[in-house]
C-alpha positions as CSV (number, residue, x, y, z in Angstrom):
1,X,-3.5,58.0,-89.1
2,X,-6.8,55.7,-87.5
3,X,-5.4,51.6,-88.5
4,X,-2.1,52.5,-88.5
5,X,0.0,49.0,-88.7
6,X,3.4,48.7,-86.2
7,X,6.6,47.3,-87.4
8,X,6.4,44.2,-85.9
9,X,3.2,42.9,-88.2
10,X,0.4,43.7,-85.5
11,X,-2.7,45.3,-87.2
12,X,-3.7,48.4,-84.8
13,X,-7.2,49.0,-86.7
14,X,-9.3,50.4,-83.5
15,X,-12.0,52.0,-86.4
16,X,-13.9,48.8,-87.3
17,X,-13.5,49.9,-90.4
18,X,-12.1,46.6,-91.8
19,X,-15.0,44.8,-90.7
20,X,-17.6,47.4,-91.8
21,X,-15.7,46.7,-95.9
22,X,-15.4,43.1,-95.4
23,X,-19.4,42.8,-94.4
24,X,-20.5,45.1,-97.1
25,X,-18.7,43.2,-99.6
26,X,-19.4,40.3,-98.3
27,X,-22.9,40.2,-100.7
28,X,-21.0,41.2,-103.8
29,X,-19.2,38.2,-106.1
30,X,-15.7,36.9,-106.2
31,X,-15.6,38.4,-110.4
32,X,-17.1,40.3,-112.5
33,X,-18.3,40.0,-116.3
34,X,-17.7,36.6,-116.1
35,X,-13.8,36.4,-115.4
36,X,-12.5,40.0,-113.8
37,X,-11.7,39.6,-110.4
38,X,-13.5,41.2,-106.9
39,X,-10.1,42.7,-105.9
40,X,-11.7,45.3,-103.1
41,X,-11.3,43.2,-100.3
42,X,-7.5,42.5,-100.6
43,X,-7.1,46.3,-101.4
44,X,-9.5,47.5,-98.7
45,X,-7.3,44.9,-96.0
46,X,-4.2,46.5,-97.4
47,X,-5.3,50.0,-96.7
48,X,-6.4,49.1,-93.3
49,X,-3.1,47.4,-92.8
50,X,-1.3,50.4,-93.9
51,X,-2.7,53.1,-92.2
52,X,-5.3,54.1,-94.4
53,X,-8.5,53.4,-93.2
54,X,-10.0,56.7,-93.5
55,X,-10.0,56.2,-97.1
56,X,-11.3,52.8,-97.3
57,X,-15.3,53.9,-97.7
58,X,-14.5,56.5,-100.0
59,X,-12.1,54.4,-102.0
60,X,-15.0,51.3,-101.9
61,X,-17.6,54.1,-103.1
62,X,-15.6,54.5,-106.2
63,X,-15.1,50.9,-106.8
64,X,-18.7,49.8,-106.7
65,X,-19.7,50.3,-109.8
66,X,-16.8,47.2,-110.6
67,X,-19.0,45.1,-108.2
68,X,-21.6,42.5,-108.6
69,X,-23.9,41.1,-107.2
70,X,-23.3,37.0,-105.5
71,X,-23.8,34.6,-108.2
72,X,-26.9,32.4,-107.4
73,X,-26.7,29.5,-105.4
74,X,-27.3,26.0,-107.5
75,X,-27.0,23.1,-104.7
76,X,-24.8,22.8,-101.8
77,X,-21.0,21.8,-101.5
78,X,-20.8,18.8,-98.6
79,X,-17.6,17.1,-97.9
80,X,-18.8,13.9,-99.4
81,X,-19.4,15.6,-103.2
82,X,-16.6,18.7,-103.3
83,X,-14.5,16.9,-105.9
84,X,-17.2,16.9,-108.4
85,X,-17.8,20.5,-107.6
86,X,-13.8,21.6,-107.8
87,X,-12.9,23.8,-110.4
88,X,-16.4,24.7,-111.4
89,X,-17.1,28.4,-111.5
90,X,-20.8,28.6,-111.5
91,X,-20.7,27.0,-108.0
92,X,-18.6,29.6,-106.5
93,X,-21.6,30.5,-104.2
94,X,-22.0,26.8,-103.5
95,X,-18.2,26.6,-102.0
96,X,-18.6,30.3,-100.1
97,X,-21.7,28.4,-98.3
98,X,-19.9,25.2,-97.9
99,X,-16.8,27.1,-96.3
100,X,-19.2,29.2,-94.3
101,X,-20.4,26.5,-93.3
102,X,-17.4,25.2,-92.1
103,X,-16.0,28.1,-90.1
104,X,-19.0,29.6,-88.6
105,X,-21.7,27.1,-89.0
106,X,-23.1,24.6,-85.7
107,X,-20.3,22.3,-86.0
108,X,-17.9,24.7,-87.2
109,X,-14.3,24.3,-86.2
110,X,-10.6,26.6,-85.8
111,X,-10.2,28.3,-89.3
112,X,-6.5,27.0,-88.7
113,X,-7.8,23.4,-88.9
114,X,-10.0,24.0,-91.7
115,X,-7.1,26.3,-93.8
116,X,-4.9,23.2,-93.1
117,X,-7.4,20.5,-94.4
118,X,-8.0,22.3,-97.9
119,X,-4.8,23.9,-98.2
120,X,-3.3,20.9,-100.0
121,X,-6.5,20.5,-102.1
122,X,-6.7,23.9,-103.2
123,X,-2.7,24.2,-103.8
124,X,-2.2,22.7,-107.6
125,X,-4.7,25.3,-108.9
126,X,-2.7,28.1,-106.9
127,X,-2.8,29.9,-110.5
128,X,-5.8,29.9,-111.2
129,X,-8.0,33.2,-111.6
130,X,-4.8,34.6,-112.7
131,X,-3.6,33.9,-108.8
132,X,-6.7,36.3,-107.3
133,X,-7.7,33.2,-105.4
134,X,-4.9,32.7,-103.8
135,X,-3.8,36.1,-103.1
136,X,-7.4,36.9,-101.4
137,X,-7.0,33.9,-99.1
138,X,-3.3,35.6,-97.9
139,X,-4.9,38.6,-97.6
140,X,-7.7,37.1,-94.9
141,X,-5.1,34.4,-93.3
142,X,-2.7,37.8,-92.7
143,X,-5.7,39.4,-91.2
144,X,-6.6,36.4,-88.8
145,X,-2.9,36.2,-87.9
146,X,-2.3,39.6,-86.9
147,X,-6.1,41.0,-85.4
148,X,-8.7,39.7,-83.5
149,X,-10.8,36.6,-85.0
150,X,-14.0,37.9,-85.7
151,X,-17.4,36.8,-88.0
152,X,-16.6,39.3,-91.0
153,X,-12.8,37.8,-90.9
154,X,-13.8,34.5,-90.9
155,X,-16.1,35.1,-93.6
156,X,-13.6,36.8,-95.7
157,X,-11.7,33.5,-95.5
158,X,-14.9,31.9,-96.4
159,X,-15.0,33.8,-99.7
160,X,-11.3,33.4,-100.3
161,X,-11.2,29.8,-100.5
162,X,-14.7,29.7,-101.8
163,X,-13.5,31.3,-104.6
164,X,-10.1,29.2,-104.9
165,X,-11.8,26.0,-105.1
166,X,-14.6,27.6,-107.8
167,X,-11.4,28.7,-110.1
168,X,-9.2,25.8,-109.5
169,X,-7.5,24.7,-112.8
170,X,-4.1,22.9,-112.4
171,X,-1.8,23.8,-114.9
172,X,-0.4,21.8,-117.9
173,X,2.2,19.0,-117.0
174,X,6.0,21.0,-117.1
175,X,9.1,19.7,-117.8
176,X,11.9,20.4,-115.3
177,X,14.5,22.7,-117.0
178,X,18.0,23.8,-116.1
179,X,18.6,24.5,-112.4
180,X,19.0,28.1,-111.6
181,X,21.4,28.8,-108.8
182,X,19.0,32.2,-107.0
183,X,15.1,33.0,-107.4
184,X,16.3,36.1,-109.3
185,X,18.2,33.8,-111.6
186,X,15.6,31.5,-111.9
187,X,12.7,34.1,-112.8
188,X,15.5,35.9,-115.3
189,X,16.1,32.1,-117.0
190,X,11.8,31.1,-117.5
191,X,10.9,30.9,-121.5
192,X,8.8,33.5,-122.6
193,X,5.4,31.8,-124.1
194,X,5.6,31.6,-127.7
195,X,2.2,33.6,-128.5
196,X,1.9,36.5,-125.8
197,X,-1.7,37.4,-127.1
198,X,-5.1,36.8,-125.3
199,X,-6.0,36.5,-122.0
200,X,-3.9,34.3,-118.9
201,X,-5.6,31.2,-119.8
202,X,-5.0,31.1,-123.3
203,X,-1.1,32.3,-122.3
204,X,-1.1,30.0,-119.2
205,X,-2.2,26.5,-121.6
206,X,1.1,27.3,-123.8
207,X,3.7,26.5,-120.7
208,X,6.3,23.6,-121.1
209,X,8.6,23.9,-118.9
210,X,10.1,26.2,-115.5
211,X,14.2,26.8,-114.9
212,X,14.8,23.9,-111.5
213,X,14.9,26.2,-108.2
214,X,13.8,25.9,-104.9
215,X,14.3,22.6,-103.6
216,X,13.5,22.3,-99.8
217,X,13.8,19.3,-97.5
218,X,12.7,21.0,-94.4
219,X,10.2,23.7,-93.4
220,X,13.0,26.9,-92.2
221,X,14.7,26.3,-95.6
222,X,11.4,26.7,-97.6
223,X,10.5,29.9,-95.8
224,X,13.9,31.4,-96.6
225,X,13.8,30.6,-100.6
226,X,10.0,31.7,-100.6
227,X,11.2,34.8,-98.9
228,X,13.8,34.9,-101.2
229,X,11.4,34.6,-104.4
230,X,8.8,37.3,-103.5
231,X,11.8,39.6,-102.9
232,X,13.4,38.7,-106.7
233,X,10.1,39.0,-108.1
234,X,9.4,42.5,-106.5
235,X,12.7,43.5,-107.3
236,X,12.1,42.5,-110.9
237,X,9.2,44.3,-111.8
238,X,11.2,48.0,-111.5
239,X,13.1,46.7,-114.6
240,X,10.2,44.4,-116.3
241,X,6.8,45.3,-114.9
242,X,6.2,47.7,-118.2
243,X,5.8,44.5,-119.9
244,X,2.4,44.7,-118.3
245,X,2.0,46.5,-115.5
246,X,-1.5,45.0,-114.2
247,X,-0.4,41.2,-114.5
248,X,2.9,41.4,-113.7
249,X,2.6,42.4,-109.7
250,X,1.1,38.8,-109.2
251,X,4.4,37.2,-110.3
252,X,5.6,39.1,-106.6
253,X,1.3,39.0,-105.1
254,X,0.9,35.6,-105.2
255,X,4.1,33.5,-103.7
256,X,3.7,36.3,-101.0
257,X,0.4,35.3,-100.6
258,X,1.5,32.1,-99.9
259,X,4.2,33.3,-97.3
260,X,1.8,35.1,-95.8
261,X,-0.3,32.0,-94.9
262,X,2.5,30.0,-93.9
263,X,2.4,30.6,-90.3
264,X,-0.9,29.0,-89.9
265,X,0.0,26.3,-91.4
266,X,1.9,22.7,-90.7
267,X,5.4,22.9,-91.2
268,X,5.0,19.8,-93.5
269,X,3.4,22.0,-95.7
270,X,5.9,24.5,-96.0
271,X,7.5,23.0,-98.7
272,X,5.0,21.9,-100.7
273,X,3.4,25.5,-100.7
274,X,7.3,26.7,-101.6
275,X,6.8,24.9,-105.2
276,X,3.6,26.0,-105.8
277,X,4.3,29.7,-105.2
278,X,7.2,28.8,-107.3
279,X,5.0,27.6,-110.1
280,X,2.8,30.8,-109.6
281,X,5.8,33.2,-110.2
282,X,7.3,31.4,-113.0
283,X,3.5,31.1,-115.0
284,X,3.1,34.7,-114.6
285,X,6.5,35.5,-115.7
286,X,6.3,33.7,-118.4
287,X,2.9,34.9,-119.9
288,X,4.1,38.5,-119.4
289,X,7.6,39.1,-119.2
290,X,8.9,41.9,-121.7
291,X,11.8,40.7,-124.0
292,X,14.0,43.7,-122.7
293,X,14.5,45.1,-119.1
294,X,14.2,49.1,-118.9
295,X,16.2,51.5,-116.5
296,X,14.7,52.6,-113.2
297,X,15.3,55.7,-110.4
298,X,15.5,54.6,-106.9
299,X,13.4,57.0,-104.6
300,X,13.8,58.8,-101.8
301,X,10.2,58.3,-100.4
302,X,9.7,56.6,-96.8
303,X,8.0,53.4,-96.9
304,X,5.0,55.3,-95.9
305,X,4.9,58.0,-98.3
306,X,5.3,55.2,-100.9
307,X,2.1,54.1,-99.6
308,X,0.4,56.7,-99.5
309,X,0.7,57.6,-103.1
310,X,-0.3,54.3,-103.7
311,X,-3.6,54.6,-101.6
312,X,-3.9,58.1,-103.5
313,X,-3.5,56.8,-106.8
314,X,-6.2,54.0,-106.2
315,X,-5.5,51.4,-108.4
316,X,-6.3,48.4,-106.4
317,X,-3.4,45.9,-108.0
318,X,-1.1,48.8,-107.5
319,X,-2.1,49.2,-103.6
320,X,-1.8,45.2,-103.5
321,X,1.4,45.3,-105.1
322,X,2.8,48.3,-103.1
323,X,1.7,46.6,-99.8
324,X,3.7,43.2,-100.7
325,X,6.5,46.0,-101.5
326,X,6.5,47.4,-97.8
327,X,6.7,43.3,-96.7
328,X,10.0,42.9,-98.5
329,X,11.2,46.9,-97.4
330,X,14.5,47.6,-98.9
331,X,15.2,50.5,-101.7
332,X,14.4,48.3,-104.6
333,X,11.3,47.1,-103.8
334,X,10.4,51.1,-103.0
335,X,11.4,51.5,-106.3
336,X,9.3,49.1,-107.6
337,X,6.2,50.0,-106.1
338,X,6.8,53.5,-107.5
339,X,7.3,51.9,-110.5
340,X,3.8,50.4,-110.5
341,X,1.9,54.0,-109.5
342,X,3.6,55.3,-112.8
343,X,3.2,52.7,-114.8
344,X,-0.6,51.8,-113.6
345,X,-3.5,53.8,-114.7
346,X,-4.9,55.8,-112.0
347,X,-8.6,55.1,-110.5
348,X,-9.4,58.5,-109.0
């Protein structure tokens, strides 16, 4: 299959057909309806990266009519104004421009420098837009990582953080609750919000408190336990994602998001990005998380033919959530992700 990716990470996408996606949704909008999130360019890098390409313009056609057109621009981002512009939605344009700007414009510099400058910034709002933000940016970091740096990859990053530092919302202040000796552990031991009604934000303004995990002095130990979280929260959607299916992949989506991008990044931020994706994890889990686990089958399926049902069942959170599946690769998170194409309404 044409975009087939090795075992070792490298993309091997000889089509173009990432860049032709990325370009053509490059004029539609990070949401839609006001609040639902763009997600065909983190499914449509997935595909690619999975050896799916072939499918990617059919698979767009049937996505388009979820797409809208680019919000209209109001006045430009600079670096002298951005605080008064964080966290503003209706500027999301604005901060695509200003990012543009910034990566491809005539004193544009290394994305790497520019990821590591706004990185920090963008990191205490890591949950908002129900995590999409964040997730995207992974998505076009992994991308940059692993292929050849070109102007539609750059720009993906572009709209990625653009649309990060539109949503930004820190979350309430939590208090520190007991320590939990594992990820797995930790995400079993986070309170339930008391009202599990309405949408993430109204869920997401009820938090008080996380379960204590995943303290790291140094860089390699924060890459272990963030490892170690998106494997415990893969793993635990097979028993809990029917609490609901769609929302309940970014508990695993987003702190591998955040894995994703650590490699470009400076080690000194390694740690700091460990207790965000923590705090990610633990919000999600705790505005979704069913009051009873229910059983699972393991499967028998190849990591590829996992994938490919994914891909054929369409669902875009499903393919996203499938894809971070293959990343952790053992039997239980194959289980999971068939977990998510049963539990997950089909597209097509």
């Amino acid at each position: 299959m044409n975009g087939k990716s090795g075992k070792d990470g490298q993309s091997a996408d000889t089509t173009g057909t990432l860049d032709e996606a990325l370009e053509r949704l490059h004029t539609t909008g990070p949401e839609r309806g006001g609040w639902l999130t763009n997600h065909a360019p983190m499914a449509v890098e997935a595909l690619v990266r999975n050896g799916q390409a072939l499918t990617v313009h059919s698979w767009l056609d049937r996505y388009a009519h979820k797409l809208e057109e680019l919000p209209p621009a109001t006045r430009p981002v600079t670096a002298g104004d951005w605080r008064g512009a964080l966290g503003d939605p209706s500027r999301s344009t604005d901060w695509t421009r200003f990012f543009a700007r910034e990566l491809d414009g005539p004193e544009a510099r290394p994305w790497r420098e520019v990821l590591a400058e706004w990185w920090p910034r963008l990191l205490p709002g890591i949950a908002a837009g129900a995590t999409h933000p964040v997730i995207r940016t992974g998505h076009a970091v992994r991308t940059l990582l692993t292929s050849p740096e070109t102007a539609p990859r750059r720009a993906e990053l572009a709209h990625a953080l653009g649309y990060w530092a539109a949503r930004h919302q820190p979350l309430p202040p939590l208090a520190p609750l007991a320590v939990a000796p594992s990820a797995a552990a930790a995400l079993d031991a986070v309170p339930p919000v008391p009202e599990q009604d309405g949408g993430i934000r109204d869920r997401l303004d009820q938090l008080t408190g996380f379960p204590q995990w995943g303290a790291a002095t140094d860089p390699d130990t924060a890459k272990a336990l963030l490892t170690e979280l998106v494997a415990a929260a893969t793993h635990r959607y097979a028993t809990h994602g029917h609490g609901e299916p769609i929302m309940l992949v970014h508990a695993a989506t987003a702190p591998n998001a955040v894995l994703r991008a650590l490699p470009a990044l400076p080690r000194e931020l390694w740690a700091p990005s460990l207790a965000a994706a923590w705090t990610a994890a633990a919000a999600v889990t705790a505005a979704y998380t069913p009051r009873e686990s229910a059983p699972y089958e393991r499967t028998a399926l190849t990591a590829e033919e996992v994938f490919e049902r994914a891909a054929a069942h369409g669902d875009d959170h499903t393919i996203k959530f499938t894809d971070t599946a293959l990343d952790v690769g053992d039997p239980l998170a194959l289980a999971a992700a068939v977990r998510s194409i049963e539990l997950n309404p089909p597209v097509f």
